[in-house]
mmCIF file of the N, C-alpha and C atoms, coordinates in Angstrom:
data_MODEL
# 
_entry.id   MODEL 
# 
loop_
_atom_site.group_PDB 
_atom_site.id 
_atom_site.type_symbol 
_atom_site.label_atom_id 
_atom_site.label_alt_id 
_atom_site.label_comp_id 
_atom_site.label_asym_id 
_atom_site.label_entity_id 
_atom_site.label_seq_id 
_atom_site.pdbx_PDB_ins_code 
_atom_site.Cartn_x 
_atom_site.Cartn_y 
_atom_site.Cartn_z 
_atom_site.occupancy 
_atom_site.B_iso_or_equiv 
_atom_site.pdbx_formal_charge 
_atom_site.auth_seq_id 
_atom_site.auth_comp_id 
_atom_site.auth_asym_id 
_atom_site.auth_atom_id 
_atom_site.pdbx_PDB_model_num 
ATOM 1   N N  . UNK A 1 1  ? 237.758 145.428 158.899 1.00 0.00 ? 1  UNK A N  1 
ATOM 2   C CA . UNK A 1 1  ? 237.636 144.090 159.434 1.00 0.00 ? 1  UNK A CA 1 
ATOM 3   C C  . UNK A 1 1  ? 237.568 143.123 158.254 1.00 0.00 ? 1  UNK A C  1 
ATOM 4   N N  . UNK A 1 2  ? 238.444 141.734 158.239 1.00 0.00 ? 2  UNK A N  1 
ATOM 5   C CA . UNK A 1 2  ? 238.611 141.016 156.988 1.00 0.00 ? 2  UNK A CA 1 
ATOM 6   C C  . UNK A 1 2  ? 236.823 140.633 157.000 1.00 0.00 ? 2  UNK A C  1 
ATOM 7   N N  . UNK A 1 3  ? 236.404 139.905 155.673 1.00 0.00 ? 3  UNK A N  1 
ATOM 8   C CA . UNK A 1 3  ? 235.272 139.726 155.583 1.00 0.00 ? 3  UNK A CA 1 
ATOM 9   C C  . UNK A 1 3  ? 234.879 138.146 156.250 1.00 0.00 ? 3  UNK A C  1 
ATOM 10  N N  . UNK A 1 4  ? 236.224 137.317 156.926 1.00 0.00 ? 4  UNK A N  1 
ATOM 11  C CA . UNK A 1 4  ? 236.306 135.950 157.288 1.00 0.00 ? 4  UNK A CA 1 
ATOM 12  C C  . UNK A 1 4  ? 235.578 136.330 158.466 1.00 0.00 ? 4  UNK A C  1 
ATOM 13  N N  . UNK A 1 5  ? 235.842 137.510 159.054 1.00 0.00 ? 5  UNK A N  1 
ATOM 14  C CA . UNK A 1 5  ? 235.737 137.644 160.708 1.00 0.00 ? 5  UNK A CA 1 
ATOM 15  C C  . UNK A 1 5  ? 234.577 138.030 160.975 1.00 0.00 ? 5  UNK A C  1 
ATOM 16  N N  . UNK A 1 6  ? 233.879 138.688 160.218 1.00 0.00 ? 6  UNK A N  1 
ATOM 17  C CA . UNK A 1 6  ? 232.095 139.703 160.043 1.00 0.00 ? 6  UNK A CA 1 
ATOM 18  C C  . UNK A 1 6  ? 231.351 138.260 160.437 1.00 0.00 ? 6  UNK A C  1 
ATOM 19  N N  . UNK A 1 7  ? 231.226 136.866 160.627 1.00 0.00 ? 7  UNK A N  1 
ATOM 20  C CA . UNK A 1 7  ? 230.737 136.056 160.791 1.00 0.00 ? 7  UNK A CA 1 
ATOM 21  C C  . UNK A 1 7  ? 230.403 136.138 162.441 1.00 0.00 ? 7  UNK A C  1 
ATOM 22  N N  . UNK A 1 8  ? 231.822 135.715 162.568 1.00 0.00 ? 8  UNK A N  1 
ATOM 23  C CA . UNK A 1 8  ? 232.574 135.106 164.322 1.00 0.00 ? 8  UNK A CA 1 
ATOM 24  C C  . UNK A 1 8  ? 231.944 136.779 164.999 1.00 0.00 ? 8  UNK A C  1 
ATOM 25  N N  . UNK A 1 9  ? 232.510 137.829 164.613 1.00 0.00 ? 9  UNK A N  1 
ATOM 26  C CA . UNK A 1 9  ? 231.741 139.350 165.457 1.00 0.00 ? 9  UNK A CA 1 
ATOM 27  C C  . UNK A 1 9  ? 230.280 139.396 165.441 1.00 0.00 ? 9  UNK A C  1 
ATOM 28  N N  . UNK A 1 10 ? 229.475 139.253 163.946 1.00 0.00 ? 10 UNK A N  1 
ATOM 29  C CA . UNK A 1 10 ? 228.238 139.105 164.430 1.00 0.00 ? 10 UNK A CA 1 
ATOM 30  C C  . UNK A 1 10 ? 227.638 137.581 165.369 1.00 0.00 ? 10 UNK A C  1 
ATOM 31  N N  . UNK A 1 11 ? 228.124 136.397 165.552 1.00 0.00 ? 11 UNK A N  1 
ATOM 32  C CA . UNK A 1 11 ? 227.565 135.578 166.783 1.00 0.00 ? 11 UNK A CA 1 
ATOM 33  C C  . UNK A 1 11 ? 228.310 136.299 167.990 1.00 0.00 ? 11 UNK A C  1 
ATOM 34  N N  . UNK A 1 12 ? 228.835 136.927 167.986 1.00 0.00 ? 12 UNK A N  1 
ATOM 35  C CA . UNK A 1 12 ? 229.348 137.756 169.191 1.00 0.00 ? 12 UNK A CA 1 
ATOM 36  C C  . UNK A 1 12 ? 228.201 138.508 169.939 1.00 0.00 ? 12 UNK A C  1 
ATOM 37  N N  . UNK A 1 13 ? 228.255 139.324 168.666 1.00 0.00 ? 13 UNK A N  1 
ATOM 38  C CA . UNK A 1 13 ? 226.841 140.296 169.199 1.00 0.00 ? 13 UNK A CA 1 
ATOM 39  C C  . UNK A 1 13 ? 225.541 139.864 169.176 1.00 0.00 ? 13 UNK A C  1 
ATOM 40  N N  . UNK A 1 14 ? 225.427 138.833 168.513 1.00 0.00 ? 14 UNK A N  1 
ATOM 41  C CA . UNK A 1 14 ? 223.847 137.883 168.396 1.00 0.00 ? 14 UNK A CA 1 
ATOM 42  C C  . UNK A 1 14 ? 223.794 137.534 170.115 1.00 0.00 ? 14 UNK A C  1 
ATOM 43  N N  . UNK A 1 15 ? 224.890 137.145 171.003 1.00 0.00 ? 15 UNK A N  1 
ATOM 44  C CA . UNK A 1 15 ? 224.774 136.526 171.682 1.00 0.00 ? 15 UNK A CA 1 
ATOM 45  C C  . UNK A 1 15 ? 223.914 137.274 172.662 1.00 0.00 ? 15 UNK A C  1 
ATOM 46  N N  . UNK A 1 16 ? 224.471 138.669 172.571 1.00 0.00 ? 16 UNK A N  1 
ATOM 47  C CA . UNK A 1 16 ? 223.901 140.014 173.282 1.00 0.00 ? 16 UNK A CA 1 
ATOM 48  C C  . UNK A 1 16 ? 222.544 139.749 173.399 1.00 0.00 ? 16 UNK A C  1 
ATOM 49  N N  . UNK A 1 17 ? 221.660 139.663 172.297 1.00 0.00 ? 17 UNK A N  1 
ATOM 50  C CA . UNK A 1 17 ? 220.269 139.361 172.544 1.00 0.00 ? 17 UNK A CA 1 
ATOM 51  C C  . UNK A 1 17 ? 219.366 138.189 172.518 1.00 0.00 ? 17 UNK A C  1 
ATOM 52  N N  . UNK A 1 18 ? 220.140 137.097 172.887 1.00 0.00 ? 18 UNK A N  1 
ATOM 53  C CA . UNK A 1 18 ? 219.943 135.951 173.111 1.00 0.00 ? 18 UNK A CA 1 
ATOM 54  C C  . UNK A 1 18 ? 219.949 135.774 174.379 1.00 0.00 ? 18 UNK A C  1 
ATOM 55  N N  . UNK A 1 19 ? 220.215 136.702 175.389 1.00 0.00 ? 19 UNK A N  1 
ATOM 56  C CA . UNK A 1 19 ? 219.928 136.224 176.853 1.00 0.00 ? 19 UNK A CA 1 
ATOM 57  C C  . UNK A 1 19 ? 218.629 136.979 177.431 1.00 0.00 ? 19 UNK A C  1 
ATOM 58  N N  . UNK A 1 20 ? 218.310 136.096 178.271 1.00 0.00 ? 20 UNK A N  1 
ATOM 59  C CA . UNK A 1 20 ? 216.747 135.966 178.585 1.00 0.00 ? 20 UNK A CA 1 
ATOM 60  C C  . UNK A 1 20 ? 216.367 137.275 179.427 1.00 0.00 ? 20 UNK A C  1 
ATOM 61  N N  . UNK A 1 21 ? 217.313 137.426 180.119 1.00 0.00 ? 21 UNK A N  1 
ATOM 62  C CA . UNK A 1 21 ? 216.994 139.097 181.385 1.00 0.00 ? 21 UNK A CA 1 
ATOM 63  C C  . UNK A 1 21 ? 217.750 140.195 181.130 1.00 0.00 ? 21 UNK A C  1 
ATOM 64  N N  . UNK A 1 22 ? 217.300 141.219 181.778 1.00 0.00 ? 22 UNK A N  1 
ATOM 65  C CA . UNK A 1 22 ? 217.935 142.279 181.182 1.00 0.00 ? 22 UNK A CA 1 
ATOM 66  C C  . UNK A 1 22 ? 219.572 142.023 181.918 1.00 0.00 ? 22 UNK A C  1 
ATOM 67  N N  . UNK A 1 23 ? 219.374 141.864 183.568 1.00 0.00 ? 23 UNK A N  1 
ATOM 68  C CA . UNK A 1 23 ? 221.228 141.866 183.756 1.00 0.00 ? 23 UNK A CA 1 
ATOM 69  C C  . UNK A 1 23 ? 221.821 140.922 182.755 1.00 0.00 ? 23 UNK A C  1 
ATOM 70  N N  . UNK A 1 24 ? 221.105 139.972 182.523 1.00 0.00 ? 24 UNK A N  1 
ATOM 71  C CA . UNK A 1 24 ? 222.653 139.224 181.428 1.00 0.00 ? 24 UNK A CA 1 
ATOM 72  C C  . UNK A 1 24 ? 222.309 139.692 180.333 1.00 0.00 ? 24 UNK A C  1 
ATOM 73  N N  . UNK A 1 25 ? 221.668 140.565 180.085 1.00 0.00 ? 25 UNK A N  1 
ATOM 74  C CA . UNK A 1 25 ? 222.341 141.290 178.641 1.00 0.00 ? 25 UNK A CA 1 
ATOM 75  C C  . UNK A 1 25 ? 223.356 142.350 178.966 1.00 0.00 ? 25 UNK A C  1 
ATOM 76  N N  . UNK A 1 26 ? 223.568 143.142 180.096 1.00 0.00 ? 26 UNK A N  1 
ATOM 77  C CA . UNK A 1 26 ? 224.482 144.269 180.601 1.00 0.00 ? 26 UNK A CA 1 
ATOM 78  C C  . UNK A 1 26 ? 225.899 143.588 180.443 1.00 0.00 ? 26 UNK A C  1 
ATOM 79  N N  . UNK A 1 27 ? 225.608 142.348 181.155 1.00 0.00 ? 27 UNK A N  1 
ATOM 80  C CA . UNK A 1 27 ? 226.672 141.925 181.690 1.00 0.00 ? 27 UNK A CA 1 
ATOM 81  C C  . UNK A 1 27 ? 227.988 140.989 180.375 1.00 0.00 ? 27 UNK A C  1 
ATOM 82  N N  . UNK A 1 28 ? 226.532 140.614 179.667 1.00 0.00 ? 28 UNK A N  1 
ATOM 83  C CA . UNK A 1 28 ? 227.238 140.139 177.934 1.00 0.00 ? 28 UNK A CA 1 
ATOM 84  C C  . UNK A 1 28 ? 227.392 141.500 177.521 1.00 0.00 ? 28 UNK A C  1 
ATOM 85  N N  . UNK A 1 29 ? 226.985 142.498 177.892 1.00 0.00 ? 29 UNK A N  1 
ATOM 86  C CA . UNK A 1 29 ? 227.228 143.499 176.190 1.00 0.00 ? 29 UNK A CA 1 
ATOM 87  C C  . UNK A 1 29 ? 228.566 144.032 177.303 1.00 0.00 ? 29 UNK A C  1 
ATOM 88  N N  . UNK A 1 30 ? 228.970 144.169 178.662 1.00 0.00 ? 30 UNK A N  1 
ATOM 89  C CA . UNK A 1 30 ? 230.150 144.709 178.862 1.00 0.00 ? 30 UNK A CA 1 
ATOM 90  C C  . UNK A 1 30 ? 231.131 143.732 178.304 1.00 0.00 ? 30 UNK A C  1 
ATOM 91  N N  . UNK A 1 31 ? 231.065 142.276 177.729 1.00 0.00 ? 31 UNK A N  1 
ATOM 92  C CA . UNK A 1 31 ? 232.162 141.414 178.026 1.00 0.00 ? 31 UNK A CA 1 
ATOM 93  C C  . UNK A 1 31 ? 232.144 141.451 175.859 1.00 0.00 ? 31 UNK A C  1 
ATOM 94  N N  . UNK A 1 32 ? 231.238 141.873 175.206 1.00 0.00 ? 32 UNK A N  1 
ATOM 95  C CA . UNK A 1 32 ? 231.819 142.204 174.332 1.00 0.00 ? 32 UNK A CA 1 
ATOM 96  C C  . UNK A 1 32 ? 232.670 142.720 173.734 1.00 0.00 ? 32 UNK A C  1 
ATOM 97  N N  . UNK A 1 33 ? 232.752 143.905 174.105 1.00 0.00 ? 33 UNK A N  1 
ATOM 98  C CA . UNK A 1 33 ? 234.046 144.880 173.742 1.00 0.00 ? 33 UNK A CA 1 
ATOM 99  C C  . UNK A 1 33 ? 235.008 144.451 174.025 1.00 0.00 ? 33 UNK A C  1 
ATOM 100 N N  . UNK A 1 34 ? 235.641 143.494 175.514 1.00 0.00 ? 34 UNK A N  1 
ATOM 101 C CA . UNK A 1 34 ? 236.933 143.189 175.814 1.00 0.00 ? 34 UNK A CA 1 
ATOM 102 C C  . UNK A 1 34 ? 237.099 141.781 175.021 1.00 0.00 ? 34 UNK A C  1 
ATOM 103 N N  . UNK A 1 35 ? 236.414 140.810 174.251 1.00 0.00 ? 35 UNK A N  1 
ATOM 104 C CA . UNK A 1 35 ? 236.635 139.865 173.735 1.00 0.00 ? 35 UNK A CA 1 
ATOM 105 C C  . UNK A 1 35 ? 236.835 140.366 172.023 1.00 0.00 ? 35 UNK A C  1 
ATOM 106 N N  . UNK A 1 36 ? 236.237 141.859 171.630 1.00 0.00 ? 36 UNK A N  1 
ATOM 107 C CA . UNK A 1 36 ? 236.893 142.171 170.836 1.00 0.00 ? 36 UNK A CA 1 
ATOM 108 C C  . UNK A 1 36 ? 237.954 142.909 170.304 1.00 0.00 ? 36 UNK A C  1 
ATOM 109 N N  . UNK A 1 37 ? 238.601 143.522 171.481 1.00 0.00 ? 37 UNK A N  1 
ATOM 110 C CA . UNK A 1 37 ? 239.996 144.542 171.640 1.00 0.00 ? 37 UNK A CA 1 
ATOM 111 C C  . UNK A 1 37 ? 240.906 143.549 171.141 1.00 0.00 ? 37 UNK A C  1 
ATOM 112 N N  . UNK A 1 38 ? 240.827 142.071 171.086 1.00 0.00 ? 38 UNK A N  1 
ATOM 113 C CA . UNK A 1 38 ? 242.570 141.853 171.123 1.00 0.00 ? 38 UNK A CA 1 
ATOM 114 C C  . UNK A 1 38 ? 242.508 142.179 169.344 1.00 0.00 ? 38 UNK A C  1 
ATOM 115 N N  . UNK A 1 39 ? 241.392 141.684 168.422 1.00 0.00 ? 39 UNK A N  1 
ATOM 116 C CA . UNK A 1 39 ? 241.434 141.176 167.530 1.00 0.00 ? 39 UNK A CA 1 
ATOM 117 C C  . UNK A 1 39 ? 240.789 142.771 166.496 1.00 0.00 ? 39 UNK A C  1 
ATOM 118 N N  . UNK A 1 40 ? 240.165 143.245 166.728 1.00 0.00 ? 40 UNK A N  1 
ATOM 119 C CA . UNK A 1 40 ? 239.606 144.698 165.819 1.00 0.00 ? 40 UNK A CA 1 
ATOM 120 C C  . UNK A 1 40 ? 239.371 145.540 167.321 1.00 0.00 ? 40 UNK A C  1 
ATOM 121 N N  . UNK A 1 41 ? 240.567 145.899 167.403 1.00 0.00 ? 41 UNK A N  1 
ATOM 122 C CA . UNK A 1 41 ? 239.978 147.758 168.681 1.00 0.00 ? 41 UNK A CA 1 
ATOM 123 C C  . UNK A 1 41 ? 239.459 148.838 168.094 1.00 0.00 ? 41 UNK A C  1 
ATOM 124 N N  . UNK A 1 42 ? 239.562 148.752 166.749 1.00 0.00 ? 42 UNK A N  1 
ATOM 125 C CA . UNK A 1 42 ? 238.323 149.512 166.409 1.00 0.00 ? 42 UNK A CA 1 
ATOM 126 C C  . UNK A 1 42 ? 237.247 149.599 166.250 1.00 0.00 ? 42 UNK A C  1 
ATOM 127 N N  . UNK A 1 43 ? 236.605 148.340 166.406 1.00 0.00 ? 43 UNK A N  1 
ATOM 128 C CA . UNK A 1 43 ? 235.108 147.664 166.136 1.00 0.00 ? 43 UNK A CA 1 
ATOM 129 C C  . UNK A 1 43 ? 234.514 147.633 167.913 1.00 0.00 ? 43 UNK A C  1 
ATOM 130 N N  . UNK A 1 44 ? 236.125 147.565 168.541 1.00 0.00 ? 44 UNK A N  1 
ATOM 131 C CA . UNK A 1 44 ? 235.611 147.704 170.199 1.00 0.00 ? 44 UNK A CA 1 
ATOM 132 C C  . UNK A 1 44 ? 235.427 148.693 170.801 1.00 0.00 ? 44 UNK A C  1 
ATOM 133 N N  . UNK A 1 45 ? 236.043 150.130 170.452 1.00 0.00 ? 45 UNK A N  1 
ATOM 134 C CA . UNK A 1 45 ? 235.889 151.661 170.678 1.00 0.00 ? 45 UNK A CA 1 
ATOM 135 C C  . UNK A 1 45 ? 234.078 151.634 170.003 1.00 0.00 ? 45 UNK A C  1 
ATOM 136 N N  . UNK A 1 46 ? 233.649 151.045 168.731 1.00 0.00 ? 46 UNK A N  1 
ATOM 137 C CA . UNK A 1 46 ? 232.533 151.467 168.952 1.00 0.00 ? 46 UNK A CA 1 
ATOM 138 C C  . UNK A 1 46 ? 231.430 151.351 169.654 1.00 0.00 ? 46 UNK A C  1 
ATOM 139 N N  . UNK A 1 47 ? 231.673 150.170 170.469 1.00 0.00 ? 47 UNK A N  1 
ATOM 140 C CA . UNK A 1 47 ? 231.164 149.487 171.262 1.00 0.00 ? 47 UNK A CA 1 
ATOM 141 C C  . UNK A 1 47 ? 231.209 150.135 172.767 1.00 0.00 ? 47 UNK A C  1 
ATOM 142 N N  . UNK A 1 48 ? 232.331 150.674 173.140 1.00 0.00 ? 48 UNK A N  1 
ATOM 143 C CA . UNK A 1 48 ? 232.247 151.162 174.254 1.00 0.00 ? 48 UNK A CA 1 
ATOM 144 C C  . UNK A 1 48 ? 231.290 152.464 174.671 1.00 0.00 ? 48 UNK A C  1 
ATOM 145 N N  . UNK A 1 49 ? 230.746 152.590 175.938 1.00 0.00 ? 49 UNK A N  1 
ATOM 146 C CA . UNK A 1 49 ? 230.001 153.539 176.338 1.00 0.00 ? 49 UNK A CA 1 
ATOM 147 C C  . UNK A 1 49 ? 230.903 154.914 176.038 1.00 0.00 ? 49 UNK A C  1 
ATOM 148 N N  . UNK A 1 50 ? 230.245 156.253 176.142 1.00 0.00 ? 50 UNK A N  1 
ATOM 149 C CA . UNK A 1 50 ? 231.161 157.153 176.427 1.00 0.00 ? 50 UNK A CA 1 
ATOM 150 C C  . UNK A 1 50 ? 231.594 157.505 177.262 1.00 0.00 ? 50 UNK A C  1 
ATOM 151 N N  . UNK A 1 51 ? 232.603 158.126 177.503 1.00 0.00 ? 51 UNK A N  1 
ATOM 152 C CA . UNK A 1 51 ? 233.077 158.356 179.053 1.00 0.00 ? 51 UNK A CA 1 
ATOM 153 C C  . UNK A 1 51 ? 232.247 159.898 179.560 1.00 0.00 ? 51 UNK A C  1 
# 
């Protein structure tokens, strides 16, 4: 991942624990991974649950 982008991904994931209840943290940490597939799918595979 370029070192421009390590900024913009971590307020990504900051955002994760910035919400107040537990469903909107489920519901932000599912919408992480698909806001990061277009741009690093490898940073989003780690993110995903296992199957």
């Amino acid at each position: 991942m370029p070192d421009a982008a390590q900024s913009w991904v971590a307020t990504l994931l900051r955002t994760v624990f910035e919400q107040p209840e537990a469903e909107a943290v489920q519901a932000r940490m599912r919408h992480v991974p698909d806001a990061l597939e277009a741009k690093f799918p490898k940073a989003a595979a780690h993110l995903d649950p296992p199957a």
